[in-house]
C-alpha positions in Angstrom: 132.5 99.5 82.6 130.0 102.1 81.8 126.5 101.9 83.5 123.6 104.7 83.1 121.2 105.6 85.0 117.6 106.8 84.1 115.3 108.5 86.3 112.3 108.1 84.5 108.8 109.9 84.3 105.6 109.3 82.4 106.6 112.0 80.2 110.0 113.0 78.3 110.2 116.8 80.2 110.6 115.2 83.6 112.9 112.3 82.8 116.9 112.3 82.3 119.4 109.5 81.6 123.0 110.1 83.3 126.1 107.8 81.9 129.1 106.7 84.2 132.5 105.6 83.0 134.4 103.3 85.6 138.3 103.3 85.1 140.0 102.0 87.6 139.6 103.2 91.0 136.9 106.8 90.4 133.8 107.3 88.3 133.8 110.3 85.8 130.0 111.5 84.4 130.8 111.6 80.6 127.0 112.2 79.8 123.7 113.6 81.3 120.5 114.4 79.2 117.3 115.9 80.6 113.7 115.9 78.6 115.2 112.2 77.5 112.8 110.7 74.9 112.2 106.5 74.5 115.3 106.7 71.4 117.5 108.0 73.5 116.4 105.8 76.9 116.4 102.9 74.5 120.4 103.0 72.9 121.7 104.3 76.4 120.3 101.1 77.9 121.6 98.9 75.0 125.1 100.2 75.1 125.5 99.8 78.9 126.9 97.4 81.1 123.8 97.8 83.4 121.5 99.9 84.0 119.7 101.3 86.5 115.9 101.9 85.8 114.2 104.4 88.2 110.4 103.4 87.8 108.5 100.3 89.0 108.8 97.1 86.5 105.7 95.6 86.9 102.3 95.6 88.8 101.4 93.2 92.2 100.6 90.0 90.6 98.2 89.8 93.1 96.6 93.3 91.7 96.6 91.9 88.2 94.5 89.4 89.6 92.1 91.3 91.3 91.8 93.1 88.6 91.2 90.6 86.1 88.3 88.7 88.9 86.9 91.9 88.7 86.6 91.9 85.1 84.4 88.9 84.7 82.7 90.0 88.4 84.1 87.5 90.5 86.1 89.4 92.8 86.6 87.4 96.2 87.3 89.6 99.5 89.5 87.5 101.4 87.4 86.8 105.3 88.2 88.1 108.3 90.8 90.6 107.1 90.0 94.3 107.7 89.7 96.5 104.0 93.2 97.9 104.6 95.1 94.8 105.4 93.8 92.2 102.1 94.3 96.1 100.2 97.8 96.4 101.1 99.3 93.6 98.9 97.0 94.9 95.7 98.8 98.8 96.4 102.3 97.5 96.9 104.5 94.4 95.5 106.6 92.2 97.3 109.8 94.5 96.6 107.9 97.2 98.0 107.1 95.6 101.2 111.0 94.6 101.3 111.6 97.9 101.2 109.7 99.5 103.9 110.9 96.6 105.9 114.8 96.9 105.4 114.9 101.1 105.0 111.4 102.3 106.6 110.4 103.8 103.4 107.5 103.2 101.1 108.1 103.5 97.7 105.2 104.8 95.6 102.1 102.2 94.9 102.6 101.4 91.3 98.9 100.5 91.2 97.0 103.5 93.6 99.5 106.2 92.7 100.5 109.0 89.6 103.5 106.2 89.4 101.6 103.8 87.3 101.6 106.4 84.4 105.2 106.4 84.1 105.7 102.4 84.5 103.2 102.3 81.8 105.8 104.0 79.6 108.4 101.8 81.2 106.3 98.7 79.9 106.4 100.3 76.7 110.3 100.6 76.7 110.8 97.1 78.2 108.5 95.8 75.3 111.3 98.1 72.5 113.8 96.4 74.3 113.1 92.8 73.8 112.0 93.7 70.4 115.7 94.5 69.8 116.9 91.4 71.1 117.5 93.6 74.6 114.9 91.2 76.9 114.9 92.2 80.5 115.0 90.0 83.3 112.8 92.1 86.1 114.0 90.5 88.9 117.3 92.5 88.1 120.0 90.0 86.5 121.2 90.8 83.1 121.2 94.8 81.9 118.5 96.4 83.7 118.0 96.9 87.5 114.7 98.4 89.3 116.8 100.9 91.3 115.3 103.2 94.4 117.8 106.5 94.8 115.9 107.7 97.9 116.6 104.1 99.5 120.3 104.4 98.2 120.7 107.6 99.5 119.7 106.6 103.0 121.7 103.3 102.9 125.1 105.1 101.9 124.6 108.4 104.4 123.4 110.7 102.4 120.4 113.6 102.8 117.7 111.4 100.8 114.6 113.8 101.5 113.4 117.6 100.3 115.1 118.4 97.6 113.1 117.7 94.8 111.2 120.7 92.5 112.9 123.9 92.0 111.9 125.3 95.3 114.1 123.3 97.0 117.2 123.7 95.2 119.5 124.3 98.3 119.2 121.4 99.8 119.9 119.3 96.2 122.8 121.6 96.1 123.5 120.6 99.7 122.7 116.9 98.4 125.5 117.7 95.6 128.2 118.6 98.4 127.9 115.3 100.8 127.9 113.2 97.5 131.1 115.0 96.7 132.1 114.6 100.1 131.3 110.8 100.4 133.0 110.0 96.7 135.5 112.3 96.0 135.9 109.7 93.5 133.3 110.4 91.7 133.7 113.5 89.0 130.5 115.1 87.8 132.5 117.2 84.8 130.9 119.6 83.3 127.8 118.2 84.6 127.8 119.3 88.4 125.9 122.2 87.5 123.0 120.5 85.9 122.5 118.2 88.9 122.6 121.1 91.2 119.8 122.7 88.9 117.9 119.5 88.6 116.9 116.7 90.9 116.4 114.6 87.8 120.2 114.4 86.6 121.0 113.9 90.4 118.6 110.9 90.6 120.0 109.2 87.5 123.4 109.8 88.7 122.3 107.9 91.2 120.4 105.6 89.7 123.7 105.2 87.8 125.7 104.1 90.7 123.1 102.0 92.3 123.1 100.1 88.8 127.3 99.8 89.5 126.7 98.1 92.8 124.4 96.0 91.1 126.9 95.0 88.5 129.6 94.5 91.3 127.3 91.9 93.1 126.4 94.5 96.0 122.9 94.8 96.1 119.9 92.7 97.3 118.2 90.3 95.5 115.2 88.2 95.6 115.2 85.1 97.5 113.6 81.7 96.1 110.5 82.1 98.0 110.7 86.1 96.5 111.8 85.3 92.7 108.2 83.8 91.3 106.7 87.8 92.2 109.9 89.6 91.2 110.2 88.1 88.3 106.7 89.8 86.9 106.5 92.4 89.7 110.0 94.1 89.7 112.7 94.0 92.0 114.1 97.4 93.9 117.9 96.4 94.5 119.2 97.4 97.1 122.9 98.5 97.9 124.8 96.2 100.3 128.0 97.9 100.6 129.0 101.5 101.3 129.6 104.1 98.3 133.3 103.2 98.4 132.6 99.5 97.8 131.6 101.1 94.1 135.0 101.5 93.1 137.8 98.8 92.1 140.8 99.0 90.4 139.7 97.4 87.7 
């Protein structure tokens, strides 16, 4: 099996794509790019088994039609409900409230944060995709999965906080270690010093093995009442099984 992992940004300088081999019983990186650009985002996805897309999918449906009442000036402010409460489900989608519920953290408002620039790109990619005969199913079936590496990190033990930008480069190289620790399994090749350098390759290493558990069945998904949203909004899946559940010997 061979998944990848891409931890994307609004631009090309800030995004990398990270592919992981699965024979039987460890994980070996054979790839990692940094500065990845939509060609290369486009065939890694389309030659994986799945894939793990760091980025929000969609926007809150219920956003998109706020949005679209506002448009035409008919925007209705739902009574009795305090500004911050009827405002909550525009800023975050059901996944997102899933989230905070099950892990305590918040992933970024795809529609009142910087986020929305890159999802705009991932829009763009998803659109490529289809266009190739590649269509993505959001709420995470098929090749692609919306994928959380923070949340992951939590859920499997592992420091999930501070070490992002070059300032904090200790603790991602401490963030290196316990992965190493936790999945000696797992061999980063040639690549260990790139994802000790850059929080980017770590997060679509990540991303990578969160797109394994999905493939393996270990993740959460939507449930009926959940599936209308995610399947416009996004899904984040999350893992349901420690890091060792990853690997099988097949």
């Amino acid at each position: 099996m061979l998944t990848v992992g891409v931890d994307l940004a609004a631009e090309a300088v800030r995004t990398a794509v990270a592919w992981l081999d699965w024979p039987a019983g460890r994980a070996r990186l054979v790839r990692v790019v940094t500065g990845a650009d939509d060609e290369v985002i486009v065939e890694a996805i389309m030659a994986a088994d799945k894939a793990g897309i760091d980025c929000p999918l969609g926007w809150p449906y219920r956003f998109i039609d706020f949005v679209t009442a506002h448009r035409t000036g008919h925007v209705q402010v739902p009574a009795g409900l305090p500004g911050r409460a009827w405002r909550r489900d525009l800023a975050l989608r059901v996944t997102d409230q899933v989230v905070h519920e099950q892990t305590g953290l918040t992933p970024l408002s795809v529609s009142a944060d910087r986020i929305a620039h890159a999802t705009m790109r991932c829009a763009a990619l998803l659109a490529e995709l289809a266009r190739r005969d590649h269509p993505v199913d959001r709420r995470g079936t098929g090749a692609v999965v919306e994928v959380y590496p923070a949340a992951c990190l939590k859920g499997w033990g592992l420091p999930h906080r501070g070490y992002k930008r070059t300032a904090n480069l200790a603790e991602l190289g401490h963030l290196v270690d316990r992965l190493q620790e936790a999945a000696p399994w797992l061999d980063l090749g040639d690549y260990e010093p790139l994802c000790r350098s850059s929080d980017h390759a770590t997060d679509a290493v990540v991303s990578a093995l969160a797109a394994r558990a999905s493939a393996l069945g270990l993740v959460t998904v939507p449930t009926a009442e959940q599936a209308g949203a995610a399947a416009t909004e996004g899904w984040i899946a999350l893992p349901t099984a420690p890091l060792d559940g990853l690997v099988t010997d097949r």
